[in-house]
C-alpha positions as CSV (number, residue, x, y, z in Angstrom):
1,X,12.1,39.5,-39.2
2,X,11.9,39.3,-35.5
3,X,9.4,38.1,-33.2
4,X,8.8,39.7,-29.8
5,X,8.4,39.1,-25.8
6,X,4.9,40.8,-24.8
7,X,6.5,41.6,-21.5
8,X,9.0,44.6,-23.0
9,X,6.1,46.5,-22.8
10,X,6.2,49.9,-24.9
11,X,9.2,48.9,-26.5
12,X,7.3,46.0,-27.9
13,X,4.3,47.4,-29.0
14,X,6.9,49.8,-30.9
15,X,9.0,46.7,-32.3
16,X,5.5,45.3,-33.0
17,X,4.6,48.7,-35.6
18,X,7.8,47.4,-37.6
19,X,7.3,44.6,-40.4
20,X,10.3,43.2,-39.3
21,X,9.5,42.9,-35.9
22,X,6.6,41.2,-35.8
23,X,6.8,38.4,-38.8
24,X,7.8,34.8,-38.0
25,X,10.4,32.3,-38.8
26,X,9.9,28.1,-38.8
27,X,12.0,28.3,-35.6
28,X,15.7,29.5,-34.4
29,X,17.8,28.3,-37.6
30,X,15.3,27.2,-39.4
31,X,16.0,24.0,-39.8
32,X,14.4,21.8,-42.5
33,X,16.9,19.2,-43.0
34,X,17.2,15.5,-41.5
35,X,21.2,15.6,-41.1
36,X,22.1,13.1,-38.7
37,X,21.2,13.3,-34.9
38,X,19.7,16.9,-34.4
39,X,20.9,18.5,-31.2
40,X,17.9,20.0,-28.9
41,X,17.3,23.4,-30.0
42,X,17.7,26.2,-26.6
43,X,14.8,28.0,-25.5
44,X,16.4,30.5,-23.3
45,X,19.1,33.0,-24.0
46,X,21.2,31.4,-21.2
47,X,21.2,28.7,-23.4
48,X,21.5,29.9,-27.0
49,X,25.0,31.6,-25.7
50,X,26.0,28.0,-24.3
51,X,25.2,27.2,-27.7
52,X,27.7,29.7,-29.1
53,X,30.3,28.5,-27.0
54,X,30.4,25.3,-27.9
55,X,29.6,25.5,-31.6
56,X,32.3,28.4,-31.5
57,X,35.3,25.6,-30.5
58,X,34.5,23.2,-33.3
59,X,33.9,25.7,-35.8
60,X,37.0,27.2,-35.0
61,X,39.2,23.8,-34.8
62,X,37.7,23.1,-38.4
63,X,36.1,25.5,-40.4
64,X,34.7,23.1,-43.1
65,X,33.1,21.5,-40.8
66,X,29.4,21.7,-42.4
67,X,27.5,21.2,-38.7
68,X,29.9,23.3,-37.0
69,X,29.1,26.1,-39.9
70,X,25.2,25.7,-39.8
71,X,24.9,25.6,-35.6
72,X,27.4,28.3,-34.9
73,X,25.7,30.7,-37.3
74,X,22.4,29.3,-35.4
75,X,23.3,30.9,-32.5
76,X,24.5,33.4,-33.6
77,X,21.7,34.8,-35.3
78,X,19.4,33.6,-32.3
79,X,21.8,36.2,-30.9
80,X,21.5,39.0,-33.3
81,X,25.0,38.6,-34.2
82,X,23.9,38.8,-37.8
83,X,26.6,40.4,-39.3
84,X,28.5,37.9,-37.9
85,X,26.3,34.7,-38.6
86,X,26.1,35.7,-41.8
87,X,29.8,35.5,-43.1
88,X,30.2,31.6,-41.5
89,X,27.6,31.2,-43.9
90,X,28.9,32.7,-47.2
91,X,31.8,30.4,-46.1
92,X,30.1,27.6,-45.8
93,X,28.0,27.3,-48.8
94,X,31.4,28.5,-50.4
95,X,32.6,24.6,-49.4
96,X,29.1,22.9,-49.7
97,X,27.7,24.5,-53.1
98,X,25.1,20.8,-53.1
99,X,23.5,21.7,-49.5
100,X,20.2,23.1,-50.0
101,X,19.7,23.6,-46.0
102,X,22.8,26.0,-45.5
103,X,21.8,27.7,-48.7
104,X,18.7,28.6,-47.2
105,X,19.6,29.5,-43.7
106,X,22.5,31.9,-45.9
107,X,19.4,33.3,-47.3
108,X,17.4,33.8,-43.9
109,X,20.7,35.4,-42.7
110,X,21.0,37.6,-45.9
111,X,17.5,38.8,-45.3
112,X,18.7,39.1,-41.4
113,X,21.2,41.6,-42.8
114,X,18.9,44.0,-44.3
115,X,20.2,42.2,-48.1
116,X,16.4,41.4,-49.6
117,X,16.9,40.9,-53.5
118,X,20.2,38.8,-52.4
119,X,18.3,36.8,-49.9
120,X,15.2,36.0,-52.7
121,X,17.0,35.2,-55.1
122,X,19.3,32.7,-52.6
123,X,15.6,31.5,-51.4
124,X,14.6,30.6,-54.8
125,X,17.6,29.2,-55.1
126,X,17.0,26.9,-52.1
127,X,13.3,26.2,-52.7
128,X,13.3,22.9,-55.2
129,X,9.6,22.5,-56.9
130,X,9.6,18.9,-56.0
131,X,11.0,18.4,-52.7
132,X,9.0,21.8,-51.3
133,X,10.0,23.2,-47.9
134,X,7.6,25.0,-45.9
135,X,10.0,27.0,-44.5
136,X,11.8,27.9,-47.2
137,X,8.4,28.8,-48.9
138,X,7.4,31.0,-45.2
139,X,11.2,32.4,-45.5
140,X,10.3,33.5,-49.0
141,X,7.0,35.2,-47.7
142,X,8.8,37.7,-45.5
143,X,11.3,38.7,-47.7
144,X,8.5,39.2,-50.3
145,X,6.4,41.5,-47.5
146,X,9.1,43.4,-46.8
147,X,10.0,44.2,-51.0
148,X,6.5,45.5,-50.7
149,X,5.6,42.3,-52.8
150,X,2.4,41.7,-50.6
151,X,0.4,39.2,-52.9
152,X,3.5,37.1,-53.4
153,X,4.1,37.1,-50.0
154,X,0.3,35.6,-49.9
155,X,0.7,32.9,-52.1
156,X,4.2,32.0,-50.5
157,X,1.9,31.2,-46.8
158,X,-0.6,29.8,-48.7
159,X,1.8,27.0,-50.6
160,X,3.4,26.6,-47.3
161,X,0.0,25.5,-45.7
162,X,-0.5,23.2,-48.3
163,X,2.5,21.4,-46.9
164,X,2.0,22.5,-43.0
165,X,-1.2,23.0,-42.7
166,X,-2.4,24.7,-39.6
167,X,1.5,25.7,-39.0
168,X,1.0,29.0,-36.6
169,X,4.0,30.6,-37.8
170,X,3.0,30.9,-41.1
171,X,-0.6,32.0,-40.5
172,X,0.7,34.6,-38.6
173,X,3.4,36.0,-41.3
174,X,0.2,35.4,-43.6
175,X,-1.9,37.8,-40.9
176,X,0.6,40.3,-40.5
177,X,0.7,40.6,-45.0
178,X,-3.6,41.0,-44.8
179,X,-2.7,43.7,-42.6
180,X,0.1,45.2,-44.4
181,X,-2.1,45.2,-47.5
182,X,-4.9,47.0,-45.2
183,X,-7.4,44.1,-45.4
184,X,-7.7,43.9,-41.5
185,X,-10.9,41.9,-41.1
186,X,-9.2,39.0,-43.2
187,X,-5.9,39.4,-40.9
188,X,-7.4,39.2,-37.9
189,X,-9.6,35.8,-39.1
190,X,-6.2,34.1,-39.8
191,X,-5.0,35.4,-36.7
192,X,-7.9,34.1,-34.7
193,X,-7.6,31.4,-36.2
194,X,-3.7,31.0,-35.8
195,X,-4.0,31.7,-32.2
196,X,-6.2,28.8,-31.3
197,X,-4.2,26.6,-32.5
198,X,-2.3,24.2,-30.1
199,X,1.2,25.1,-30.8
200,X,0.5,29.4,-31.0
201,X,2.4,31.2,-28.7
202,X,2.7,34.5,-27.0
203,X,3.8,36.2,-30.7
204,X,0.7,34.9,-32.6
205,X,-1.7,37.0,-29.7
206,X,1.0,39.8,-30.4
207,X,0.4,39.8,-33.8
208,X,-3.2,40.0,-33.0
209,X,-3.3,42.8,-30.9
210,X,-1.4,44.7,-32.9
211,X,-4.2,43.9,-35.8
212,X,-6.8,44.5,-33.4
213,X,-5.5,47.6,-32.6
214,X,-5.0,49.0,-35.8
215,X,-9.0,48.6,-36.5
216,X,-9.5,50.7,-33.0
217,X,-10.4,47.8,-31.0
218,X,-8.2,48.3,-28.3
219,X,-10.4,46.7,-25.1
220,X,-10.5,43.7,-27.5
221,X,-6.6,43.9,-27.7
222,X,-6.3,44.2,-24.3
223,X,-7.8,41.3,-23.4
224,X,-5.6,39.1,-25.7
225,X,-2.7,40.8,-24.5
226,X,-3.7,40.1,-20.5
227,X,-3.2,36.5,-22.1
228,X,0.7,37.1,-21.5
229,X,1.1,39.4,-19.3
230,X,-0.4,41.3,-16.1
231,X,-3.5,43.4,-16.4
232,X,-1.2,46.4,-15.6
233,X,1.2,45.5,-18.5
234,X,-1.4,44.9,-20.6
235,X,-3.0,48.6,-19.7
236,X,0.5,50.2,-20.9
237,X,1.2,48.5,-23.6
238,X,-2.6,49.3,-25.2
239,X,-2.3,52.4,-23.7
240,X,0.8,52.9,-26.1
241,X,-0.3,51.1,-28.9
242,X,-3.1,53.7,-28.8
243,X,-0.9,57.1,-29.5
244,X,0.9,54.9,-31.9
245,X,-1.8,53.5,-34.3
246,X,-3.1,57.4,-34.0
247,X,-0.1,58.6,-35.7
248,X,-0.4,59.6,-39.1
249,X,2.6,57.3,-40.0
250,X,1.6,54.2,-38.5
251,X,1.1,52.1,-41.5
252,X,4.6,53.3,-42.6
253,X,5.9,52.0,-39.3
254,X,3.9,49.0,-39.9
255,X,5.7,48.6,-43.3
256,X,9.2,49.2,-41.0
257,X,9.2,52.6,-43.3
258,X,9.4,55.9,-41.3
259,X,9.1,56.2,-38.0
260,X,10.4,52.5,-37.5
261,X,12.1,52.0,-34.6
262,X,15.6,51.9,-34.4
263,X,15.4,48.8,-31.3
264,X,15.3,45.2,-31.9
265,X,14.1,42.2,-30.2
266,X,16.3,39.6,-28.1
267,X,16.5,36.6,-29.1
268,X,15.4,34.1,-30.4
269,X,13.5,33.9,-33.1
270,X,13.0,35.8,-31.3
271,X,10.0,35.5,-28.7
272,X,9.9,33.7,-25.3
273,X,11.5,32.8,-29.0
274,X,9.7,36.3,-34.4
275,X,10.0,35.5,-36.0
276,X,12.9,33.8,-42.4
């Protein structure tokens, strides 16, 4: 469930053929709660591993602590330390069993771990009818996209509009299930229109190029991608996009079936910041 940088070139427009790589999250961690005083969330990687560090010493003077538990496994899955991330938080909502936040960022990290019935049932779990979370709901969506569940996925972004409408991330995860579905004309309208929002960023316009290409319109992908990167960039990584969407398994490596890519994007969330 990552999102990209446009400037890895063809490694991203490979990442980009994978489900996985390409859907969004609500933001590094997730959050959806009000806890107390939130701390500013890092934008570079410089400063998610300063995160780490410091989350790491409280965690590890108490490990009931619930902020130290929720932040620490933050970073780390901002990190790709997923494996690791993701027993803080089997601890932790071991200790909190009431708190609906950690029991959804255990299920983000669940579905981080490759565990997709665990994480949507945990999800579910989360997701309370009458206090609904848009992230939770978006959260829901991928895991749903990537059981192959494409029309729940679609009414998961479309409940979680309801409640943020215009929200990029989720237009894009709702994009990226069109396409998985093959209805490309109708994932590259929510793309559009996702990428000309305010708050869209370089992984919307990656999401779009990808769709873009996959309907053979690769000078109009190129000129989104030149959005984010130089025209020489922008020439390679069409250029590749080209032999890949010409493969005859390049809707499986859409679906992050065969011929995924074995690479993964850096973090976080994973784009420069993609991404339950």
């Amino acid at each position: 469930m990552r999102a990209l940088r446009f400037g890895h070139l063809a490694a991203a427009s490979a990442l980009c053929l994978a489900l996985g790589a390409c859907q969004m999250r609500g933001g590094p961690g997730d959050v959806t709660g009000s806890i107390g005083a939130r701390p500013t969330q890092p934008q570079t990687e410089a400063q998610w591993r300063s995160e780490e560090a410091d989350w790491a010493k409280r965690y590890e003077a108490n490990q009931r602590d619930r902020d130290a538990a929720f932040f620490y496994a933050r970073a780390l899955r901002a990190l790709d330390k997923n494996a690791q991330a993701l027993a803080i938080l089997e601890g932790a909502v071991i200790i909190h069993t009431e708190d609906r936040e950690l029991l959804g960022a255990y299920g983000r990290s669940l579905a981080d771990n490759g565990r997709l019935k665990q994480a949507d049932d945990v999800l579910s779990r989360a997701h309370l009818p009458e206090k609904p979370d848009w992230r939770i709901l978006s959260a829901q969506g991928t895991v749903a996209d990537q059981l192959g569940e494409h029309d729940r996925a679609q009414q998961l972004y479309s409940a979680a509009l309801k409640i943020m409408p215009n929200e990029p991330t989720v237009m894009s995860n709702l994009g990226l299930s069109l396409a998985l579905a093959k209805r490309l004309p109708d994932a590259e309208r929510v793309l559009r229109e996702a990428a000309a929002t305010p708050r869209a960023d370089a992984r919307v316009r990656q999401n779009l190029v990808l769709v873009l290409g996959l309907q053979g319109r690769f000078q109009d992908a190129e000129q989104i991608a030149r959005q984010d990167m130089s025209s020489a960039d922008a020439a390679a990584t069409i250029a590749y996009l080209r032999r890949s969407v010409s493969q005859p398994n390049s809707w499986d490596m859409l679906r992050g079936g065969k011929g995924k890519p074995a690479a993964r994007a850096a973090a976080p969330d994973k784009a420069a910041q993609p991404a339950g």
